[in-house]
Steps between C-alpha positions, in 0.01 A plus 500: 500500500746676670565518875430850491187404330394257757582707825246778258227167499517420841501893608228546315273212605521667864470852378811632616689763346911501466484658779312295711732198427790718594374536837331181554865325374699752718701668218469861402295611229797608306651113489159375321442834320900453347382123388227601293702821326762275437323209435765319648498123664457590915790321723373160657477689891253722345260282311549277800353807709237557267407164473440501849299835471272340268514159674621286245804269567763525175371201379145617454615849345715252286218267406253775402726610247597176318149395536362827324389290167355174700299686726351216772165472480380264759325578795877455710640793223254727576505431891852634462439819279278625673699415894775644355327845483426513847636647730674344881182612655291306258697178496454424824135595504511247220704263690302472795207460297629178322633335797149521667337415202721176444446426905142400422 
């Protein structure tokens, strides 16, 4: 997988379109749009920014694509699929919802 092909994966699993990412990451359409017609490698400051418009650190994005054959199964894998297709909003919704559930 490529990293193009993973920013296209984690895009997708939120429904966004190229543009979408542009403005959530704060770059202009044209920077992502030039990636993809180019299908060139983006610079780290960018995938850092749209790492942090999809809310994955670099790791994660990383991990997802090296794990792409051994795809975690466990209850723990899937907890993290499907948190990291949420969006801020929903995290902490999420968050507060554990932390009172563990008080108990």
């Amino acid at each position: 997988m490529t990293v193009l092909e993973r920013i296209d994966e984690l895009r997708k699993m939120r429904g966004w379109s190229v543009n979408y990412l542009a403005m959530e990451a704060m770059l202009t359409q044209s920077t992502l749009n030039n990636l993809y017609i180019r299908g060139a490698e983006p610079k780290i400051s960018t995938l850092r920014s749209i790492c942090d418009a999809l809310g994955v650190t670099l790791t994660e994005f990383f991990s997802g694509m090296e794990g792409e054959a051994e795809e975690d199964t466990t209850a723990s894998g899937e907890i993290r699929k499907r948190i990291s297709g949420l969006s801020d909003e929903q995290k902490n919704a999420l968050l507060i919802f554990l932390r009172a559930f563990q008080d108990k």
